[in-house]
C-alpha positions as CSV (number, residue, x, y, z in Angstrom):
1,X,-16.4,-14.5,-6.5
2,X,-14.3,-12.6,-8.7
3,X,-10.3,-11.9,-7.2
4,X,-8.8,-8.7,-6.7
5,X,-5.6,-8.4,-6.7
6,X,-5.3,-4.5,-6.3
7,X,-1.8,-3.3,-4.7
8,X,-4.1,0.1,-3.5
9,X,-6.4,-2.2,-1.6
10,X,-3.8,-4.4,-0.2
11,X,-1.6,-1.4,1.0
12,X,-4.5,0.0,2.7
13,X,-5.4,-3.2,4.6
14,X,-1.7,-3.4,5.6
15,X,-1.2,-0.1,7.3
16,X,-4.5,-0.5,8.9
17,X,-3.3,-3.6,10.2
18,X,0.3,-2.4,11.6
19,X,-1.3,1.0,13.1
20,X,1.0,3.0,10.6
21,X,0.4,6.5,10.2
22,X,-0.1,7.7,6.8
23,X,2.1,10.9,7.3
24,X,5.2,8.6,8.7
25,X,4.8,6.0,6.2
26,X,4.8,9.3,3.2
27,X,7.6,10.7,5.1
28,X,10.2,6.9,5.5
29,X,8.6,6.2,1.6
30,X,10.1,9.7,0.4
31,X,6.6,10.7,-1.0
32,X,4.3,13.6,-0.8
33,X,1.5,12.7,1.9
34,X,-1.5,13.4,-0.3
35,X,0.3,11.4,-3.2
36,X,0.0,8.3,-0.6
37,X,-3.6,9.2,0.1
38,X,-4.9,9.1,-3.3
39,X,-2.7,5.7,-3.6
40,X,-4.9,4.5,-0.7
41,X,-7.8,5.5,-1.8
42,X,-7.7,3.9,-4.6
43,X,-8.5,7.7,-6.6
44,X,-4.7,7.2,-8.4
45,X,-2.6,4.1,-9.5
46,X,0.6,2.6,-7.4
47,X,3.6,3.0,-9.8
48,X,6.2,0.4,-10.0
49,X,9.0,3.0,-8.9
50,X,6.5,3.3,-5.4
51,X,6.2,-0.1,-4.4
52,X,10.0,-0.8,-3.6
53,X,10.3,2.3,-1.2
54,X,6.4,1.5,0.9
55,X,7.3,-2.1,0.8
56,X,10.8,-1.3,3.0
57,X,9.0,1.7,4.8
58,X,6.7,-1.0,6.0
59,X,8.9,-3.9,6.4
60,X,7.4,-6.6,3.7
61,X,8.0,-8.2,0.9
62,X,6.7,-6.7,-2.2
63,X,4.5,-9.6,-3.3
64,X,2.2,-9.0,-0.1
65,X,1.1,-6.4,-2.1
66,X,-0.3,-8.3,-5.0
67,X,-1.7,-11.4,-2.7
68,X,-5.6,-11.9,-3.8
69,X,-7.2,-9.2,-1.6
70,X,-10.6,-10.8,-1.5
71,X,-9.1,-13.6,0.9
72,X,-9.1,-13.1,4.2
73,X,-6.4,-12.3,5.6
């Protein structure tokens, strides 16, 4: 099986998981709500300057976002 170790896949898994809203999470992130949705998606790429403000909107550590996403988690 091949990994994946996409941070769009792995931020979509973890708002699902803690019930986060994608407008609240755009709003505590200080980014445009359809921004976040194509980020999600996986229709545009996470930039580096992103990942700091999700990761303390959501309350992890940035590396959950780069764990292999085909474990399970």
């Amino acid at each position: 099986m091949e990994r994946s170790f996409l941070p769009n896949v792995a931020l979509k898994k973890i708002i699902e998981k803690k019930c986060v809203s994608q407008t609240k999470l755009a709003v505590a992130a200080g980014m445009r709500m359809d921004t976040l949705s194509r980020i999600v998606n996986s229709k545009r790429s996470l930039y580096a300057d992103e990942v700091v403000p999700l990761c303390e909107a959501l309350g992890i550590p940035i590396n959950e976002l780069f764990i292999d996403c085909t474990e399970n988690n």
